[in-house]
C-alpha positions in Angstrom: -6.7 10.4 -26.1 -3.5 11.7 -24.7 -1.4 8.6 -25.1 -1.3 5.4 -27.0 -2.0 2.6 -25.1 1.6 0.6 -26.8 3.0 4.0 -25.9 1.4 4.1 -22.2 2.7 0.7 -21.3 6.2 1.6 -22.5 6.3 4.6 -20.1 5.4 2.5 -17.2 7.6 0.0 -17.6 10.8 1.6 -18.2 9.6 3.6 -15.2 9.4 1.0 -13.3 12.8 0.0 -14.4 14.3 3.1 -13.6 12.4 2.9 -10.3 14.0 -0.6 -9.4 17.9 0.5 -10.2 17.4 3.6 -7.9 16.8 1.3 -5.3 19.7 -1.0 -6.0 21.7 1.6 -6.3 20.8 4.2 -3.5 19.4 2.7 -0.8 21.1 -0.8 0.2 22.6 -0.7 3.6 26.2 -1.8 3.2 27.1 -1.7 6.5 24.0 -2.2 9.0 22.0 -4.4 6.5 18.7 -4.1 4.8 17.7 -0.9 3.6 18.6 2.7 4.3 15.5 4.4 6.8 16.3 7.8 4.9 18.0 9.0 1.6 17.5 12.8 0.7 16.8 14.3 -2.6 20.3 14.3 -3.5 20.7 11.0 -3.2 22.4 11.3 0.0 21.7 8.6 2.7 21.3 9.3 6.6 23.1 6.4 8.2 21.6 7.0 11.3 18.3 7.0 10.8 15.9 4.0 12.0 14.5 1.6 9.7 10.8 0.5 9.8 8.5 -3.0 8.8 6.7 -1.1 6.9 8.7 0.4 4.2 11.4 -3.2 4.5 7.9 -5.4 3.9 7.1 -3.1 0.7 10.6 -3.5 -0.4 10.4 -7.0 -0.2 7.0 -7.2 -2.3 8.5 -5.2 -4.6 11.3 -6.8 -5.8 9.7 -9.8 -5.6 6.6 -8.9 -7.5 9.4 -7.3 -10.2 11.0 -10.5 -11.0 8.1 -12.5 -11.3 7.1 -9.6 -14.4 10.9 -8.4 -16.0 13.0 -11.5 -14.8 16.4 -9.5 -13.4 19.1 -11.8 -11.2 19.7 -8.8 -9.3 16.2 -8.8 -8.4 15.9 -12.2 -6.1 19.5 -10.8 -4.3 17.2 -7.8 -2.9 14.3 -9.4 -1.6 16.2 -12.0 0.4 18.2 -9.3 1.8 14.8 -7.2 3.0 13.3 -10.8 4.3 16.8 -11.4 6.2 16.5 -8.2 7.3 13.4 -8.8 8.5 13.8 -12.2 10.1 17.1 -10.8 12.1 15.5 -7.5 13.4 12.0 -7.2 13.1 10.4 -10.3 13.9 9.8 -10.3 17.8 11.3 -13.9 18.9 9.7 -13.6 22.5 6.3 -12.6 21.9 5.5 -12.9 18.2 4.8 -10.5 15.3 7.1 -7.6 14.5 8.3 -4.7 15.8 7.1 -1.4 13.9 10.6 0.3 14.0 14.4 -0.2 14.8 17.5 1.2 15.0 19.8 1.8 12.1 21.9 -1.1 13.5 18.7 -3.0 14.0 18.1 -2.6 18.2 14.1 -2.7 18.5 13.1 1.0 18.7 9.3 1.3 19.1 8.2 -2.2 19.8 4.3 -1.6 20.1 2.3 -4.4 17.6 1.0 -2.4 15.2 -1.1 -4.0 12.9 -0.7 -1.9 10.0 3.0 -3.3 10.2 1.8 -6.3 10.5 -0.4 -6.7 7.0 2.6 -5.1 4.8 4.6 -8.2 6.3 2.3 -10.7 5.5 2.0 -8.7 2.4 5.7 -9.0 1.2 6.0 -12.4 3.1 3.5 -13.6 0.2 4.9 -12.5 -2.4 7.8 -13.7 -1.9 7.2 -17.2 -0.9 5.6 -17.0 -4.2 8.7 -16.1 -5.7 10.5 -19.0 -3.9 8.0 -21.7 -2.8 10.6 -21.4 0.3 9.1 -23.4 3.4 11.3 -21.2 5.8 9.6 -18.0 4.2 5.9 -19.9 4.7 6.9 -21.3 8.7 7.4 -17.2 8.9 4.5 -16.4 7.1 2.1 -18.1 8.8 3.6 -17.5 12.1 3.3 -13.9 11.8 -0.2 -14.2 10.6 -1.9 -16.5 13.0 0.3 -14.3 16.0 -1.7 -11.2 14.8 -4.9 -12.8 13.9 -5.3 -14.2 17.3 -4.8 -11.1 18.8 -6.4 -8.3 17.1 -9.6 -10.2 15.7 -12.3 -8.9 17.0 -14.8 -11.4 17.4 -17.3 -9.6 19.0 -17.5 -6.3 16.8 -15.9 -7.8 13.8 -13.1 -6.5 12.2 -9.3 -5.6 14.1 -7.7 -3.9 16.7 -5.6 -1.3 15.4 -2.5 -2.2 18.0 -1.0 -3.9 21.0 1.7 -3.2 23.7 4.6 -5.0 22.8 4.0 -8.5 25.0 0.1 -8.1 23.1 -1.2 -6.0 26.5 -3.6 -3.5 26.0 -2.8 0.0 24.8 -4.0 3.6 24.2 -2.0 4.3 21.6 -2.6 3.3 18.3 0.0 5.5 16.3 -1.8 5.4 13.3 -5.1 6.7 14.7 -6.1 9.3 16.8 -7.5 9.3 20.4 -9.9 6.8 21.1 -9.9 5.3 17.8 -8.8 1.5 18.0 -9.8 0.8 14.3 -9.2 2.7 11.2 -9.8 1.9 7.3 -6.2 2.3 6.8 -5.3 -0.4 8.7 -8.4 -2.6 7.3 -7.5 -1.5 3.8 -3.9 -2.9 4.1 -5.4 -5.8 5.8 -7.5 -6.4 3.1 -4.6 -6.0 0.8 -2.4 -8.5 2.4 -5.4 -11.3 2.9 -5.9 -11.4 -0.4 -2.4 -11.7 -1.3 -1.9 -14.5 1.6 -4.7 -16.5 0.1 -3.4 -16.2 -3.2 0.1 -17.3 -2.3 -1.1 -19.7 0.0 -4.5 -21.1 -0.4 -4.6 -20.6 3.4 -7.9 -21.4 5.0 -7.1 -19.0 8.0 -6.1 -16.6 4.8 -9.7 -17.0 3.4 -12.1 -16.7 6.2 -9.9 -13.4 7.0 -10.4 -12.3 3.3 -13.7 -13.1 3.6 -13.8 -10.9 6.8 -12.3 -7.9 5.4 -14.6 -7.8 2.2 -17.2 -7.9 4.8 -16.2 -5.3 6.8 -15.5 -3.0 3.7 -19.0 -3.5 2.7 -20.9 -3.0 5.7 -18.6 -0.8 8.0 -16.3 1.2 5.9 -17.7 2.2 2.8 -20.6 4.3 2.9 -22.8 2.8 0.6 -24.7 6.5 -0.7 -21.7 8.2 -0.9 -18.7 5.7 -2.2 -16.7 7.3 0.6 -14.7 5.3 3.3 -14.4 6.4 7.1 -11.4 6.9 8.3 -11.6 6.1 11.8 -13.9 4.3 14.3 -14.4 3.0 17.9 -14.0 -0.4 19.0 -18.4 -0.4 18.3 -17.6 0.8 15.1 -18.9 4.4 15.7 -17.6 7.2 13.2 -15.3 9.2 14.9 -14.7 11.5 11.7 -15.7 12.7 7.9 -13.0 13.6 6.2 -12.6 12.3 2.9 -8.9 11.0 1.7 -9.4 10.9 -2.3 -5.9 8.3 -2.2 -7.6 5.9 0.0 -10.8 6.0 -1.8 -9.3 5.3 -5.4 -6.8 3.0 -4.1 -9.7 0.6 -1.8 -11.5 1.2 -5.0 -9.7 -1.7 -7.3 -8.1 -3.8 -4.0 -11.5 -4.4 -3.2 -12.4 -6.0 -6.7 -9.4 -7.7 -6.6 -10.0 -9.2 -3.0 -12.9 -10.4 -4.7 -11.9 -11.9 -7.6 -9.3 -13.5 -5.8 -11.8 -15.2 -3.7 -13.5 -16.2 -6.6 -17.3 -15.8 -5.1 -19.2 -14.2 -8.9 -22.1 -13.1 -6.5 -19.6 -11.2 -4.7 -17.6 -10.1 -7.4 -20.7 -8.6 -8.9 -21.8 -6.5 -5.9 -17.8 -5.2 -5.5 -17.9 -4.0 -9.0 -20.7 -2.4 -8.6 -19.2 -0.5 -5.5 -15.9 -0.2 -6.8 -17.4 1.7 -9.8 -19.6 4.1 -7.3 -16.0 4.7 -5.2 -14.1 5.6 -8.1 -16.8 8.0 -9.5 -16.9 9.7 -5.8 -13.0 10.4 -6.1 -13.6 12.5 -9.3 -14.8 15.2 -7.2 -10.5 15.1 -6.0 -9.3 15.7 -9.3 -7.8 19.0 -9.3 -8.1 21.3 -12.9 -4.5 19.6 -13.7 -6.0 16.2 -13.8 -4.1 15.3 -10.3 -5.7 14.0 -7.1 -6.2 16.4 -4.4 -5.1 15.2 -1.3 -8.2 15.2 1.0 -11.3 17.2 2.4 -12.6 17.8 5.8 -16.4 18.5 5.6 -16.7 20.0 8.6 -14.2 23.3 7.6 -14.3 22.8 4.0 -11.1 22.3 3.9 -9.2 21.1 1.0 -5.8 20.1 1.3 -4.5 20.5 -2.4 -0.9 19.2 -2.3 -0.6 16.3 -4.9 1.2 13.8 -2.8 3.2 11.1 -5.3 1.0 8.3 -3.5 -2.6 9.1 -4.1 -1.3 9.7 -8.0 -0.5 6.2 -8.5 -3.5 4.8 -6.9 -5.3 7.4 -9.3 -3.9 6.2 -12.1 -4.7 2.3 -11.4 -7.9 3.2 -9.9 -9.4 4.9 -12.9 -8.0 2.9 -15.0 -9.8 -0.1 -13.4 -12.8 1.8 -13.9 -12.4 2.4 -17.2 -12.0 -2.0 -17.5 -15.6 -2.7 -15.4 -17.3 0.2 -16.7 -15.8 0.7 -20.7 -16.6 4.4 -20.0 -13.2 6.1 -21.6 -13.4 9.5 -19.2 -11.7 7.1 -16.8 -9.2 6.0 -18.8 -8.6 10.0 -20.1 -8.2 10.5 -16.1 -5.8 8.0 -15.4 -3.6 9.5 -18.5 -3.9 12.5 -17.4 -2.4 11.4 -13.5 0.0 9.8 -15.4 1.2 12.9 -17.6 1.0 14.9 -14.6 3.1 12.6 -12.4 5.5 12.9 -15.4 6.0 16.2 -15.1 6.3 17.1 -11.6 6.8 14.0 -9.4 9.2 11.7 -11.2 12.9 12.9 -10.5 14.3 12.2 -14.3 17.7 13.8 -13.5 18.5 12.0 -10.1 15.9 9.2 -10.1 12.7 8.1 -8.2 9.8 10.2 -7.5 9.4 13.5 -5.4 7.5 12.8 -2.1 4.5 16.1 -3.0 4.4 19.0 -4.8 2.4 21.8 -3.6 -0.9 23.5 -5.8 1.3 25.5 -7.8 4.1 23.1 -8.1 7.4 23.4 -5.8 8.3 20.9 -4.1 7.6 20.0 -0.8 9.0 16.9 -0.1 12.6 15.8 -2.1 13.2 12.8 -0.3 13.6 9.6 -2.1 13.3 7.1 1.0 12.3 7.5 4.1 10.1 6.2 6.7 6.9 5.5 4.7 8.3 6.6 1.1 9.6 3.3 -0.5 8.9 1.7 -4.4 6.0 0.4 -3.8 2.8 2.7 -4.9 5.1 4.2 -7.6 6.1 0.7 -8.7 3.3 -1.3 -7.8 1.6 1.4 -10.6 3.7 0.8 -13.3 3.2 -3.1 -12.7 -0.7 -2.7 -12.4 -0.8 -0.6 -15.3 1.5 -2.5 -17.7 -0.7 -6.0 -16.9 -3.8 -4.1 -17.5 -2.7 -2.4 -20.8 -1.1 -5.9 -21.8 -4.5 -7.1 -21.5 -6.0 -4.4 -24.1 -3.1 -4.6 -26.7 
């Protein structure tokens, strides 16, 4: 064992501490509002650069999730500035939803419907009306949610359409996918996420059937039931338009899915998604680098391995195995998520000026110093800690 568990579940919580200040700190808009869209590695922030839903949402879960763990009065003041923020700028007051990205004084940028925006703000959106029980915050909530749902369900194929012009038209861009692609796991993954945290919050009957949905899909469309491994990206049929392997996803969809479940509360199902959470999280071993970090992906096709450790895929490695280790009892995974841990300790986490390094190449230089930026915000790093210090609480 590398670490004590009482010792492990010290570590992540003053990390996630130190993880929560930084942002308090360093990247609170004073002038604009919200959140600051980039701050460098010196803790320097670009004033002018746009904002996006995607990292305000997280913020929002974050704080919120925080104080509902380590009570902290500064804690509430944040996530009602990111849901002001978010109600002011984001939310589209002609045709519904939210807008993927603004200014940084809040003028709609790219205005397209994304819907991977769209299930990190009924992600945060959740948490915090669990945080408040505010019925403002749920009239938001649920707006969002059934704007989206009517939209981007596909009835036909099943599951959802990765995006939408800005009035909901038709488009052939989906940002987040490539080509011809209209639906991708990430999307669905994040969808799953946010359904299950919508139906938690909410006890929404629109939530469930959409929870429901997404298991489903997972199941039957996404993972690939001999090998573990998720497809990235798909037609509007569902055809396979790829089969490269992204270790982060894997791990991470490997213990949302069995909490989807769980949530829902169906045993049949929660047997059958243990039993395929278990098979992902074995596949992603074959990412572990020598170091005990997660390799960032492979692409079958060239034999490509991209072997940057990206700060992401490292906390979703850490939960991930660690879940393992909880519906299997077989230690190695427990060893594994130490061992993502000690690694992210060593190379990722910025002790001297706080919050995490974005990636660090194979042989350990940095490649990315920025603290925030578009997509880089406290919510795999802290979302970790949180998961892991339940999870050990649970075994002390």
């Amino acid at each position: 064992m590398i670490l004590t568990i009482p010792n492990f579940s010290t570590e992540v919580k003053e990390e996630l501490l130190r993880i929560m200040d930084y942002w308090m700190k360093y990247a609170v808009d004073e002038e604009h509002g919200g959140f600051y869209g980039r701050v460098d590695g010196d803790n320097k922030p670009d004033p002018g650069s746009p904002k996006g839903i995607v990292v305000t949402a997280r913020i929002l879960w974050t704080f919120s999730a925080a104080h509902q763990l380590f009570p902290n009065s500064r804690y509430p003041v944040m996530a009602a500035r990111a849901f002001k923020y978010i109600n002011d700028y984001f939310v589209d007051k002609k045709n519904g939803g939210v807008f993927w990205q603004v200014t940084a004084e809040g003028s709609p940028q790219v205005t397209k419907k994304q819907m991977y925006g769209h299930s990190f703000a009924v992600y945060g959106l959740s948490e915090y009306y669990k945080l408040t029980k505010d019925k403002t915050v749920l009239t938001l909530l649920n707006n969002i949610a059934n704007t989206f749902l009517w939209y981007a369900y596909d009835k036909w194929n099943g599951g959802y359409t990765e995006a939408f012009e800005e009035d909901w038209g038709d488009t052939d861009d989906y940002i987040l996918s490539k080509g011809e692609n209209s639906k991708s796991m990430n999307t669905h993954l994040h969808l799953l996420e946010c359904f299950t945290n919508y139906y938690q919050a909410t006890g929404n009957g629109n939530a469930k059937f959409h929870l429901e949905h997404s298991i489903k899909m997972m199941l039957e469309r996404i993972i690939n039931p001999d090998t573990g491994r998720m497809t990235l990206f798909f037609r509007e049929d569902w055809t396979p338009t790829t089969d490269t392997i992204s270790y982060g996803h894997d791990i991470e969809a490997s213990w949302l899915l069995i909490e989807a479940a769980e949530v829902l509360g169906d045993v049949k199902l929660i047997e059958k998604c243990k039993a395929v959470s278990i098979k992902m999280a074995a596949a992603a071993v074959d990412g572990i680098a020598a170091d005990g970090a997660l390799n960032y992906e492979f692409d079958p096709a060239t034999k490509h391995l991209e072997t940057r450790k990206d700060w992401w895929p490292q906390n979703e490695a850490m939960v991930g195995f660690y879940n393992a280790y909880q519906l299997s009892g077989k230690v190695h995974y427990m060893e594994k998520s130490e061992k993502v841990w000690t690694f992210s300790k060593k190379y990722l986490i910025d002790y001297e000026k706080g919050e995490w390094f974005g990636s660090v190449s194979a042989d350990y230089k940095t490649k990315s110093r920025d603290k925030v930026t578009l997509w880089k915000c406290p919510y795999h790093n802290g979302r970790a800690c949180m998961e892991m210090w339940k999870r050990l609480g649970s075994t002390r």
